[in-house]
C-alpha positions in Angstrom: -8.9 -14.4 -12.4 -10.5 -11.0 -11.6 -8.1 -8.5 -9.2 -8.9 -5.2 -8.0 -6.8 -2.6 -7.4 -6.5 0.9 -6.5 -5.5 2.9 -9.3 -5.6 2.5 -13.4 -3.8 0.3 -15.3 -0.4 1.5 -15.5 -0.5 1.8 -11.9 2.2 0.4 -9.4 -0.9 -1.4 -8.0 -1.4 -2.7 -11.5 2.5 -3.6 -12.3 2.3 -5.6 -9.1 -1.1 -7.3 -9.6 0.8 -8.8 -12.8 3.9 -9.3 -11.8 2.0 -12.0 -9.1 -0.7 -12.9 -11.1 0.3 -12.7 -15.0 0.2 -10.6 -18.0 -3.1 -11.8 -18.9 -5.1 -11.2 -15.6 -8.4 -9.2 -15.6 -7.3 -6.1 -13.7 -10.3 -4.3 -12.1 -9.7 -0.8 -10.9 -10.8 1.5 -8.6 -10.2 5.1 -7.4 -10.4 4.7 -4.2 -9.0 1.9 -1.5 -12.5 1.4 -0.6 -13.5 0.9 -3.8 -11.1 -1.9 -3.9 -12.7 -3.7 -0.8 -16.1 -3.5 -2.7 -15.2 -5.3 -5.6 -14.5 -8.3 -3.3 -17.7 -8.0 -1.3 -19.7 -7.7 -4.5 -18.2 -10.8 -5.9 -16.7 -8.1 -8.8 -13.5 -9.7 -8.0 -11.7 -12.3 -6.4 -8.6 -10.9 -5.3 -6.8 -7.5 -4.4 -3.3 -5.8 -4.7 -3.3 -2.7 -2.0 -0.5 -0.9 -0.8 -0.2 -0.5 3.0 3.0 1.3 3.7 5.7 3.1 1.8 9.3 3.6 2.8 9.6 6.8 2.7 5.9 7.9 3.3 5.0 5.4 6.2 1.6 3.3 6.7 -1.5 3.8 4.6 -3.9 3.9 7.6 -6.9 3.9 5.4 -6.0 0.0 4.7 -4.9 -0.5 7.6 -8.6 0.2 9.1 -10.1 -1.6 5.5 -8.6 -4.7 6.8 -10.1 -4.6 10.1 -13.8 -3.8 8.5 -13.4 -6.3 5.6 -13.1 -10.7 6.5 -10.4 -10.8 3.4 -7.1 -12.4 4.7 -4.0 -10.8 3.8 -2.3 -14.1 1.9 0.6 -12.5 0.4 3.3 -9.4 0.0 5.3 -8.0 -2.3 7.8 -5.3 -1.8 8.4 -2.7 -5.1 11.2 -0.2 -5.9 9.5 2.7 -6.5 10.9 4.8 -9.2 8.7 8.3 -9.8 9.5 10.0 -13.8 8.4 13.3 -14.8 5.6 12.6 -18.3 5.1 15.2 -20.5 3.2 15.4 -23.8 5.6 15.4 -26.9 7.6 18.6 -27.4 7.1 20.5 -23.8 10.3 21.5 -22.4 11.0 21.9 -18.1 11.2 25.6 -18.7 7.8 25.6 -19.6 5.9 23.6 -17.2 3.2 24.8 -14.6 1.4 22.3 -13.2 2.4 19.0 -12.5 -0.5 16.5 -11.3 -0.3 13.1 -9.1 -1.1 11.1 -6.2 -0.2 13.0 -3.0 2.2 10.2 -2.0 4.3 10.7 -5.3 4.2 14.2 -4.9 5.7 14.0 -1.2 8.2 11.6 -2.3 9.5 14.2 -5.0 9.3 17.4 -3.1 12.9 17.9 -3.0 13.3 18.0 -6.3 10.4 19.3 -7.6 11.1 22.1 -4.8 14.4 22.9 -6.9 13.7 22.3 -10.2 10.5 23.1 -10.4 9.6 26.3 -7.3 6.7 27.4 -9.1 5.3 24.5 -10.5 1.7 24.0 -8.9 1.2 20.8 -7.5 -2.3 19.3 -7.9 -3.1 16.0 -6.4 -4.5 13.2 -8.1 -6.2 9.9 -7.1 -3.8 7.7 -8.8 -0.6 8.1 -10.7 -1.6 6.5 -13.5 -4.6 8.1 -14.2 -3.1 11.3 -13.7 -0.6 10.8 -16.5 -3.8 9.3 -18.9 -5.6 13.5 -17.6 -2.7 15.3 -18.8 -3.0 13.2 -21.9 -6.5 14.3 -23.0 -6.0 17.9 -21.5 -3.5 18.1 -24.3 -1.7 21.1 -22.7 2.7 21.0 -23.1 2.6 22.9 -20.0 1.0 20.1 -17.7 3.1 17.4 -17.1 2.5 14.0 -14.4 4.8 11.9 -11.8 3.9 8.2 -12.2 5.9 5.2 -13.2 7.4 4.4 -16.2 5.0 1.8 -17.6 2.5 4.4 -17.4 4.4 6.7 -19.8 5.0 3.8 -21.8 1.2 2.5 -21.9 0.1 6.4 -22.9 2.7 6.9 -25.2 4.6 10.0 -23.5 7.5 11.0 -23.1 9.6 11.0 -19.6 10.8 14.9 -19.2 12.9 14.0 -16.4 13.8 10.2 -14.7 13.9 9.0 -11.3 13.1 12.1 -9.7 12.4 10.2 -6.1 14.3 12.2 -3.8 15.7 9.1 -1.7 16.5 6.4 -3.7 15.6 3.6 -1.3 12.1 4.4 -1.9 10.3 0.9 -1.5 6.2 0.1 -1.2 4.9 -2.8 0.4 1.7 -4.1 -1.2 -0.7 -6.8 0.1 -2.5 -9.2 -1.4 -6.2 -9.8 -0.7 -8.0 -12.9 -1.0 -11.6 -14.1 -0.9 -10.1 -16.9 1.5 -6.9 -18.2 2.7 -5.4 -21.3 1.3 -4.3 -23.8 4.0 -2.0 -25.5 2.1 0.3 -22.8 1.8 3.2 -23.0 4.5 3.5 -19.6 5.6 6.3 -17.4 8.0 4.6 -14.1 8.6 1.2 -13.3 10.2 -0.3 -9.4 10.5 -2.3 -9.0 13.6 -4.8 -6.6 15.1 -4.7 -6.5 18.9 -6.9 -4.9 21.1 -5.8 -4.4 25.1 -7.6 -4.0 27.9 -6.7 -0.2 28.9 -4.7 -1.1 31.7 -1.0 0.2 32.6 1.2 -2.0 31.0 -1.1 -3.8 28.9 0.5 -3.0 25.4 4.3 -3.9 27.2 2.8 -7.1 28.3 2.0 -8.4 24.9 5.4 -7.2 23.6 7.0 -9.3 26.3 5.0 -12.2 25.3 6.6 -11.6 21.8 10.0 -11.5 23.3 9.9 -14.0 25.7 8.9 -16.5 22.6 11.7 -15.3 20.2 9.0 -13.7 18.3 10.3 -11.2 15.8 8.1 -8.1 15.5 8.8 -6.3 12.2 6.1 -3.4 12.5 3.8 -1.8 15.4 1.1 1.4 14.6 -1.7 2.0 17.0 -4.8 3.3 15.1 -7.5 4.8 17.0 -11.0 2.8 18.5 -13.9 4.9 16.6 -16.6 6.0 19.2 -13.6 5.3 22.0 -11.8 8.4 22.2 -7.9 8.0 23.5 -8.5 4.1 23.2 -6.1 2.8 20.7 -5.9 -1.0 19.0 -2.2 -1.9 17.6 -1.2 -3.5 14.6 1.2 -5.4 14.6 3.6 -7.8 12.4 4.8 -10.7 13.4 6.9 -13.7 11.8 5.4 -16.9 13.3 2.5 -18.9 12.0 0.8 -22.4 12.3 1.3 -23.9 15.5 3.5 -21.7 16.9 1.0 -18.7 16.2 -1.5 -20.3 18.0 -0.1 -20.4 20.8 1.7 -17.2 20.8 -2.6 -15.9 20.4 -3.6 -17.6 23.6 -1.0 -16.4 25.7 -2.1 -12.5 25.0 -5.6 -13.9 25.4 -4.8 -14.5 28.7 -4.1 -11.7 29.6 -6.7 -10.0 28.7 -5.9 -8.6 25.0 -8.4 -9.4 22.3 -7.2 -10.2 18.8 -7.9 -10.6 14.6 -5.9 -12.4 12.6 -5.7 -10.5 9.5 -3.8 -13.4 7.5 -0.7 -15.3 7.6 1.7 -15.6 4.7 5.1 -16.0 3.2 7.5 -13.2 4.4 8.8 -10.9 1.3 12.3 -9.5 0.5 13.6 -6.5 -0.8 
């Protein structure tokens, strides 16, 4: 089994994609989320791990548009403590360092402490944390250190300067997982919508009454912005109901004028 994901290996994206698929999986990365999407629409690979939303950070909307533009069902979710160390090469000491490089979400998540312990410290965003702790590697400089995860450190063979420097310690990512198709089998408890309204006052209350009035939970709601529609909004939403009782929870907003994607139902994660 081929699965892409955005980031190296030695990525959360990569300890996730193994942690559901196996040790022995054939990881494909890519720098970029889209990149991601095109290794299932050329066949490079036949899933995909992607985060969507972080704890801390909030929603990825990037994905949350890629799932719109891309027919892949969502048939799966895992949520991940994340856990953020400091890599160095062998020998540099915190006094010493001047740049620290990673992926603007790890850098946010640590700008507490980095603002303390390290005030004049540049920060330099990377595209993945990974691959920013395999840069500093090959720049060879004591002086440069990373944030990533500890498997990272652990697959490039440096050492971790400083340990869990997340600033809140509830710091959890939700990842999806992509398929080619959905497998029918599967009973599932959770399904991710997109729903489109019809512009009219009270449209977006009347589908959250619909929710209610069904005992539907709703665990998340973002509006992202129509492209070539501006101040027209569609709303994504999270819902845990599938099967049957989805079905009829879809024609009900249908009537009332909202349109609607299913972006995949699936089995509900825990923390």
């Amino acid at each position: 089994m081929h699965v892409a994901i955005q980031g190296e290996k030695g990525s959360f994206h990569d300890q996730v994609a193994k942690q559901q698929f196996g040790n022995d999986v054939s990881i494909i990365p890519a720098s970029t989320f889209s990149g991601v999407f095109n290794a299932l629409d050329s066949d490079t690979a036949d899933m995909a791990v992607v985060a969507v939303e972080n704890s801390l950070y909030g929603s990825i909307n990037e994905v949350l548009d890629l799932l719109e533009a891309h027919p892949y069902p969502i048939i799966g979710e895992v949520f991940l403590r994340i856990e953020q160390q400091l890599i160095s090469l062998p020998g540099a000491t915190a006094e010493n360092i001047t740049k620290i490089y990673s992926h603007p979400v790890a850098l946010a998540q640590c700008e507490a402490y980095l603002d303390t312990h390290f005030p004049k410290a540049e920060r330099i965003e990377y595209h993945d944390t990974a691959a920013s702790v395999e840069f500093i590697k090959k720049l060879g400089d004591p002086t440069i250190a990373a944030i990533a995860g500890r498997t990272a450190a652990t697959l490039h063979g440096l050492p971790i300067l400083a340990e869990n420097i997340e600033d809140n310690k509830a710091n959890f990512t939700r990842f999806l997982i992509i398929s080619k198709q959905a497998d029918p089998s599967i009973e599932t408890n959770k399904t991710s919508l997109l729903v489109t309204t019809d512009h009219t006052p009270g449209a977006l209350s009347r589908v959250l009454f619909t929710l209610a009035e069904n005992d539907v939970n709703l665990t998340k709601l973002q509006s992202r912005p129509i492209i070539g529609q501006p101040w027209k909004y569609r709303f994504y939403l999270d819902i845990e109901v599938s099967g049957k009782d989805l079905e009829e929870i879809i024609s009900l907003i249908q009537k009332d004028g909202s349109s609607i994607t299913v972006l995949g139902s699936y089995v509900a994660a825990s923390l």
